[in-house]
C-alpha positions as CSV (number, residue, x, y, z in Angstrom):
1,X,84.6,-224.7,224.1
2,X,81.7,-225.2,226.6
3,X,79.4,-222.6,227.7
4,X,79.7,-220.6,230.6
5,X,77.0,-219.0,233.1
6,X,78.4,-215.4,234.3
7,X,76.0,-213.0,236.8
8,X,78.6,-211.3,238.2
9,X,78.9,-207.6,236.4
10,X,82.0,-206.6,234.9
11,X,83.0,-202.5,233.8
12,X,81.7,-202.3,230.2
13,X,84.6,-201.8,228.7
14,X,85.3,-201.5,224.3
15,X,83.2,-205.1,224.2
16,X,86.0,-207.0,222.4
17,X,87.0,-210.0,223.9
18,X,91.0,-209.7,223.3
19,X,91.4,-206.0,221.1
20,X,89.5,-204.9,217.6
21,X,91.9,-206.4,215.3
22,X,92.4,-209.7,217.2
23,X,88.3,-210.4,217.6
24,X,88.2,-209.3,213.6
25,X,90.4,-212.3,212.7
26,X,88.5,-214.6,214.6
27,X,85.2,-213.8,213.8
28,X,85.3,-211.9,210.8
29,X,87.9,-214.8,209.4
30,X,86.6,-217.5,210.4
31,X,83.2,-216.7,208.8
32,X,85.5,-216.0,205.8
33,X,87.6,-219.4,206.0
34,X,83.9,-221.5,205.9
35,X,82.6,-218.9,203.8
36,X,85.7,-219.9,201.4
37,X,85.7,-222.9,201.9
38,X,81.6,-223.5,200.5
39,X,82.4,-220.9,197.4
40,X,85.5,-223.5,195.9
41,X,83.2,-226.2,196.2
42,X,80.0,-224.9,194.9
43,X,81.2,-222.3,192.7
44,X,84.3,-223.3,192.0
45,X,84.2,-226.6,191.4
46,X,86.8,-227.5,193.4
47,X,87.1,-231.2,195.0
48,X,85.5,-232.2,198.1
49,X,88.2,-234.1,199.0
50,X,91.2,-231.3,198.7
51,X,88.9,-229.0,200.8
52,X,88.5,-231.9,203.5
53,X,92.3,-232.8,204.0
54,X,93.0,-228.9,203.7
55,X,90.6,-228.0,206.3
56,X,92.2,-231.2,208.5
57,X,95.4,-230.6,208.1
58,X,95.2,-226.4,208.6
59,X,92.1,-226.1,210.7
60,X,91.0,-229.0,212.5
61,X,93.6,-231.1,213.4
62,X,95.4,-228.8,215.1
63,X,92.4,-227.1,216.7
64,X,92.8,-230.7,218.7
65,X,96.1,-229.9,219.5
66,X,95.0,-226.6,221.2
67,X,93.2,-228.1,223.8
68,X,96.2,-231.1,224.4
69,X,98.4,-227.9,224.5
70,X,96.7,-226.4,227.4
71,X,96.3,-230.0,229.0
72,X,98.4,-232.8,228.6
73,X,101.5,-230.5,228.1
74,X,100.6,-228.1,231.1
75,X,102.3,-229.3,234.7
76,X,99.8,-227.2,236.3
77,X,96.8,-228.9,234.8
78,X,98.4,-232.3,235.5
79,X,98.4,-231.5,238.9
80,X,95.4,-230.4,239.0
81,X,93.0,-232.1,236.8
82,X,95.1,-235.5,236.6
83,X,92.0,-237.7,237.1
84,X,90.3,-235.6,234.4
85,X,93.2,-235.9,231.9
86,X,93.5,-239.7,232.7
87,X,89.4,-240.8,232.8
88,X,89.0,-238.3,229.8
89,X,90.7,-241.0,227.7
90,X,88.2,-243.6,227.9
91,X,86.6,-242.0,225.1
92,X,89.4,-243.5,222.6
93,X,87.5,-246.6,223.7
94,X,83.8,-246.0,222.7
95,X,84.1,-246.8,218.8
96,X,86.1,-250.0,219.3
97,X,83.1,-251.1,222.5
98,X,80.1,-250.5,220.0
99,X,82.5,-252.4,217.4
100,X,82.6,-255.4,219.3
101,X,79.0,-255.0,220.6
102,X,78.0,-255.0,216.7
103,X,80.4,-258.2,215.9
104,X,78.7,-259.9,218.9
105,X,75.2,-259.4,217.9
106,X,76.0,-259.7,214.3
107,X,73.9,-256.5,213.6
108,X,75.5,-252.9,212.5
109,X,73.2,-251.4,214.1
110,X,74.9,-250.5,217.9
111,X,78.3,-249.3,215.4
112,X,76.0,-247.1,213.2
113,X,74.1,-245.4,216.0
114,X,77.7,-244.8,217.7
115,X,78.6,-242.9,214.7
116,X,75.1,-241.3,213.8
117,X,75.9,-239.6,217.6
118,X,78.8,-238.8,217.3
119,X,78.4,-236.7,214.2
120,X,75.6,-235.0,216.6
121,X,77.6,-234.2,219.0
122,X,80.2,-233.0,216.4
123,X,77.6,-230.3,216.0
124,X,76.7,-229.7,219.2
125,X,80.2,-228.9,219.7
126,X,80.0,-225.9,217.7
127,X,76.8,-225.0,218.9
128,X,78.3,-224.7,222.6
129,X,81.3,-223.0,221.2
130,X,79.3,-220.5,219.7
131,X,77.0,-219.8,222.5
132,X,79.9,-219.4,225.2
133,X,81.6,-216.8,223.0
134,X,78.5,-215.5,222.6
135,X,78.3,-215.0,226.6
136,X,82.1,-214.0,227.0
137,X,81.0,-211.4,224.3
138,X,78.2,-210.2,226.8
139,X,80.1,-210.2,230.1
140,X,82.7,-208.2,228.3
141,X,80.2,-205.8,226.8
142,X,78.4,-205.3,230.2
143,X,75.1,-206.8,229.4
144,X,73.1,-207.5,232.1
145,X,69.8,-207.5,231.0
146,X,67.9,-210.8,232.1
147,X,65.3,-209.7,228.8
148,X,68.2,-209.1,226.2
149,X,70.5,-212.3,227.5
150,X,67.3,-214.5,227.0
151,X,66.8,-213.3,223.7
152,X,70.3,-213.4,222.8
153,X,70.0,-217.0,223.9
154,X,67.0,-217.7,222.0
155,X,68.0,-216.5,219.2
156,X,71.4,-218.1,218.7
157,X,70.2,-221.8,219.3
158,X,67.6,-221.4,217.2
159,X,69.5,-219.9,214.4
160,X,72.0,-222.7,214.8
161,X,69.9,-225.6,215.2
162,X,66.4,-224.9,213.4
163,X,68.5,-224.8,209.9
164,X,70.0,-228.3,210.7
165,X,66.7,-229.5,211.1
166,X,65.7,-228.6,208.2
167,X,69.0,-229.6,206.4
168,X,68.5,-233.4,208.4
169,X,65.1,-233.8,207.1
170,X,65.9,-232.7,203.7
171,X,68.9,-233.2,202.5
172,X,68.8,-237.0,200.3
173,X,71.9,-238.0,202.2
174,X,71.2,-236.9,205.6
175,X,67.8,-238.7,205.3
176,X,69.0,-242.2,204.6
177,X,71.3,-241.6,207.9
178,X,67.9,-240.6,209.6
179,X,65.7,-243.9,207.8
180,X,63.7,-241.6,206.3
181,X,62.8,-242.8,203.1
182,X,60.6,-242.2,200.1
183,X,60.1,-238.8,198.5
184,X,59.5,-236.3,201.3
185,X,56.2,-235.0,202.1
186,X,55.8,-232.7,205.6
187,X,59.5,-232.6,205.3
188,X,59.4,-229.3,202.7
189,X,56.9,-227.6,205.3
190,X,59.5,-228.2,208.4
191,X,62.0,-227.0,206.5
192,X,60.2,-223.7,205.7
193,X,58.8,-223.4,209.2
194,X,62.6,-223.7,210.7
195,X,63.7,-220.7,208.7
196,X,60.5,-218.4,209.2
197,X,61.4,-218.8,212.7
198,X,64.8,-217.7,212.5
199,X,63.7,-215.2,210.3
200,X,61.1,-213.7,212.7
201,X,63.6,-213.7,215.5
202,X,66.3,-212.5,214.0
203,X,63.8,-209.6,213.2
204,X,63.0,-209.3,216.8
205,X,66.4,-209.5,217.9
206,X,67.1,-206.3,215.5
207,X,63.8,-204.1,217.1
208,X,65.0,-204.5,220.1
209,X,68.3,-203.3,219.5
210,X,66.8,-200.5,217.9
211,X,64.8,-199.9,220.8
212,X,68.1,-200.7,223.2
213,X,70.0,-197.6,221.0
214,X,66.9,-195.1,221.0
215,X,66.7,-195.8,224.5
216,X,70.4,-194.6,225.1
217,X,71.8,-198.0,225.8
218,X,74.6,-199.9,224.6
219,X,74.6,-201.6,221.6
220,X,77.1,-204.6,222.1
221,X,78.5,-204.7,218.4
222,X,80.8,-207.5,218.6
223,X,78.8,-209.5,219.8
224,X,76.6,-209.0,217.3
225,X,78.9,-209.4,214.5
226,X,79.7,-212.4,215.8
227,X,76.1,-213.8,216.7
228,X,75.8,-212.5,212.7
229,X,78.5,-214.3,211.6
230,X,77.4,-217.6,212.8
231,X,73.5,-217.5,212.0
232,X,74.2,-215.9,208.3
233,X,76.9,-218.4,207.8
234,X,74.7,-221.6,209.1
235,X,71.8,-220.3,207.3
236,X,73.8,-220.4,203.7
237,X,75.6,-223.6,204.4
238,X,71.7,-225.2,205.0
239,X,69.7,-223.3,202.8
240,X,67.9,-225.9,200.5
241,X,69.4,-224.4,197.0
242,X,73.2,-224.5,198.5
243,X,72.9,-227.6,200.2
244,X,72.0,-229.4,197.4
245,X,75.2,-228.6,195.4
246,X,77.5,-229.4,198.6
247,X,79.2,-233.0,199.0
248,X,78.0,-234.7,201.9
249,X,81.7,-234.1,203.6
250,X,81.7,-230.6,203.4
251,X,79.2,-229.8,205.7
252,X,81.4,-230.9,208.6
253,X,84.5,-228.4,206.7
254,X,81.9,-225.4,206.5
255,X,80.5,-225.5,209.9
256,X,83.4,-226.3,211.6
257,X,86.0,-224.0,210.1
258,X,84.7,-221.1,212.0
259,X,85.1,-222.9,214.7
260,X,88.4,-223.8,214.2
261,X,89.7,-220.1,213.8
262,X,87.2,-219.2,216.8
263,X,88.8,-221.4,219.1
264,X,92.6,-221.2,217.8
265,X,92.0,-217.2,218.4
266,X,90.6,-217.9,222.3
267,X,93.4,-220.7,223.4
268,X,96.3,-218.4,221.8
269,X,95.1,-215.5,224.1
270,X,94.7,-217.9,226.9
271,X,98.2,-219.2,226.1
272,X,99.8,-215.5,226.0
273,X,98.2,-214.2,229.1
274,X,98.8,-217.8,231.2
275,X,102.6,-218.4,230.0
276,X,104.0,-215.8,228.3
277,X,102.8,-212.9,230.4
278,X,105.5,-210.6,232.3
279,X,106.5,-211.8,235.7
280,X,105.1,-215.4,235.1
281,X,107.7,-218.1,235.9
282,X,107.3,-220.4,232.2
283,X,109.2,-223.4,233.5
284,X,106.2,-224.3,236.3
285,X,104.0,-225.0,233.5
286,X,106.3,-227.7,231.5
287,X,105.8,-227.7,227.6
288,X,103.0,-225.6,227.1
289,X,105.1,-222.7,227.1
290,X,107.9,-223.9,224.7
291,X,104.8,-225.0,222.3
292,X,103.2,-221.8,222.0
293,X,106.4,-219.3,222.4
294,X,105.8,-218.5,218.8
295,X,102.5,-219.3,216.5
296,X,104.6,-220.6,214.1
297,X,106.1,-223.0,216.6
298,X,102.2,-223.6,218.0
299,X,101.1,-224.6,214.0
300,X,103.5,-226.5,213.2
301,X,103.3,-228.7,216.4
302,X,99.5,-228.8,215.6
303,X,100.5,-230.2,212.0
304,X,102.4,-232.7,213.3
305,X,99.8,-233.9,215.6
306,X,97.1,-234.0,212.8
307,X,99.5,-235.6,210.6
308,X,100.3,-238.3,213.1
309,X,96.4,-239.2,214.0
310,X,95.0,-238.7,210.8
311,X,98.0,-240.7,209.0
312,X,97.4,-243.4,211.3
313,X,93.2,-243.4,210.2
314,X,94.5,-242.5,206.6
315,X,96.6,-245.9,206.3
316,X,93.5,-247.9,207.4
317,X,91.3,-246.1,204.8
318,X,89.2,-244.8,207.6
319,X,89.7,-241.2,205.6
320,X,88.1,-240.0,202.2
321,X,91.0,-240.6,199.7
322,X,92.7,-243.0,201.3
323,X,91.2,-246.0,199.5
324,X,94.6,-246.5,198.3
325,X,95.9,-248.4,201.3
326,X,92.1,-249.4,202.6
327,X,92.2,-252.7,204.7
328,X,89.0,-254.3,204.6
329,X,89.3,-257.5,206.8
330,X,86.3,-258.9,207.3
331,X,85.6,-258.7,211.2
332,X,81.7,-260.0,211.5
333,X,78.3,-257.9,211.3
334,X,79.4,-256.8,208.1
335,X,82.0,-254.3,209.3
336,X,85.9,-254.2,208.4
337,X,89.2,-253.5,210.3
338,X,88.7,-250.0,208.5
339,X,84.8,-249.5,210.4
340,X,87.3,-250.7,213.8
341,X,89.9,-248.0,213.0
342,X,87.4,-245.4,212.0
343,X,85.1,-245.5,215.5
344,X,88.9,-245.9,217.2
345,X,89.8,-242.1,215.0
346,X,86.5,-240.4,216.2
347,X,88.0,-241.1,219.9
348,X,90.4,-237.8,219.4
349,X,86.8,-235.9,218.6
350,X,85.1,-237.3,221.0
351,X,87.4,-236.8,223.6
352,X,88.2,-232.9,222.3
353,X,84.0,-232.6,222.9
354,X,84.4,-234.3,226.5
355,X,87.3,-232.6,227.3
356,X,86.5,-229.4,226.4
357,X,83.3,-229.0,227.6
358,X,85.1,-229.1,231.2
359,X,87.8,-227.1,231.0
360,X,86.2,-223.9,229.8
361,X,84.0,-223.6,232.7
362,X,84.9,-219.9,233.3
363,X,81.7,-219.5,236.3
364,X,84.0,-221.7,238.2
365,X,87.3,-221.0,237.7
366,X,89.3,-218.0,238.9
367,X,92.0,-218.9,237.3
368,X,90.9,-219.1,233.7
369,X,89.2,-215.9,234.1
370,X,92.0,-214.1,234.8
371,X,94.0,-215.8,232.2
372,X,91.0,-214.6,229.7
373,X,91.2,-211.5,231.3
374,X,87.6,-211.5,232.3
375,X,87.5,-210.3,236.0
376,X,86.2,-212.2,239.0
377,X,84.0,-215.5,238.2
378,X,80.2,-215.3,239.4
379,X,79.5,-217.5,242.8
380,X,77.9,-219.9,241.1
């Protein structure tokens, strides 16, 4: 989910985006599904590799099938965003074009930067996500405070991005990927200076609630337990001591599964309120409605779908544990038919990130705000 820009006030109303229980599950568990998720693996001892395909196959895969269920199955949205759907596809192509460009020059070089971005953007993604909760959080809470929407701001991206600095510069792994070699020097002091800042402004961010609260203003709590949820989980997940004991593969399962649940939770209210609600005529909106009538219907389509894509990489060996049925035909530049499949796989992520990032655009759109129950969208 994209971020959104809203100015126009709204009643304050409880602050909750959907009801207590409903923003609980979402925030609360999907802190608790990463939170999970990084526990088996580092105290437990469980395998990188079961986490991975569990978190694909529960989480992830069908938190791709969320958006294709409010897209490509929705008549309305093929009416109306038909060249978006159609264009939006290209992206399937990107992975195979810097393939070819790499065979061409006989260098890996174009294919690696592809995928060294696309793993960034991969976290972007849930960097966006986080921050347009974060403002759906505000509008519902009726914060309008220019000084407190700044900080909220501040404090968020820097919470989620200064720790995976650190982590990048770090991490043995992550520096290879970067071409940073040799034992690290003014790496340790970037590292520390990325969490001393989140440190001082998450201190910040408290005073001034404090102040907010002794002044005899509202205190927007769920948005704060979710802006808590995300930094306190992305500070673990990085922190130099955890880090160390996580497989390379499992950063991508504990970042993202919050994510995941965050977004499932969003597009099933969007889904309930748009199709489902009283008075609304289901068949104008095709298959979207028969998809979602019941979660377990809704899961089990997104299952499918993962199992489909990901079976397709999995055959190829363009997935960890699939080595099994791995087809390494030499193609030139070093790279196999597996490296051509894999670039072709990040296509569904790539075009989730594209995708998404326009559809959520809740500023501009009257309609998604009153599916999302949000009020009237600001003029901008």
């Amino acid at each position: 989910m994209s971020a959104v820009t809203l100015d126009t006030p709204v009643p304050a109303r409880t602050g909750w985006l959907v009801d207590r229980r409903h923003d609980l599950i979402s925030t609360v568990g999907g802190a608790a599904a990463s939170f999970t998720l990084v526990g088996l693996h580092v105290w437990g001892g469980v395998s990188s590799l079961v986490l991975w395909w569990a978190w694909v196959l529960v989480l992830d895969g069908p938190h791709l099938f969320a958006t294709v269920s409010r897209t490509y199955l929705d008549a309305r949205e093929w009416q109306t965003r038909r060249r978006l759907l159609l264009g939006s596809l290209g992206w399937f192509a990107a992975g195979p074009v810097l393939f070819g460009v790499s065979v061409l020059l006989g260098t890996k070089v174009p294919f690696v930067v592809f995928l060294t971005l696309s793993s960034l953007w991969a976290y972007w993604h849930v960097v966006r996500q986080h921050y347009g909760i974060m403002v759906l959080y505000q509008r519902k809470g009726g914060d309008t405070s220019a000084v407190d929407r700044k900080l909220d701001s501040v404090t968020l991206y820097a919470g989620l991005l200064a720790p995976f600095l650190a982590f990048a510069v770090t991490h043995p792994t992550a520096r290879r990927q970067l071409g940073l070699t040799g034992e690290p020097t003014w790496e340790p002091v970037l590292a520390g200076a990325c969490f001393s800042l989140v440190l001082a402004l998450v201190v910040l961010h408290g005073v001034r609630q404090v102040m907010r609260w002794r002044a005899g203003q509202r205190v927007n709590g769920p948005k704060l337990l979710m802006m808590g949820a995300a930094l306190g989980l992305t500070a673990v997940v990085f922190w130099p001591s955890v880090s160390a004991r996580m497989d390379f593969v499992m950063f991508a399962v504990a970042v993202t599964a919050f994510h995941n649940v965050q977004y499932h939770g969003v597009v099933w209210f969007y889904h309930r309120n748009r199709y489902h609600s009283a008075g609304v005529d289901a068949k104008a909106f095709g298959l979207a409605p028969k998809v979602s009538q019941r979660f377990v219907i809704y899961a089990v389509c997104g299952v499918v779908f993962t199992l489909l894509y990901r079976g397709l990489g999995c055959g190829f060996g363009a997935h960890p544990g699939c080595g099994g049925f791995d087809l390494q035909v030499a193609l030139g530049a070093g790279l196999t038919l597996r490296d051509l499949m894999g670039g072709f796989i990040w296509g569904f992520a790539l075009h989730h990130y594209y995708l998404d990032q326009k559809i959520w655009r809740v500023s501009r759109d009257a309609g998604l705000n009153r599916d999302l129950k949000l009020g009237t969208p600001s003029a901008a």
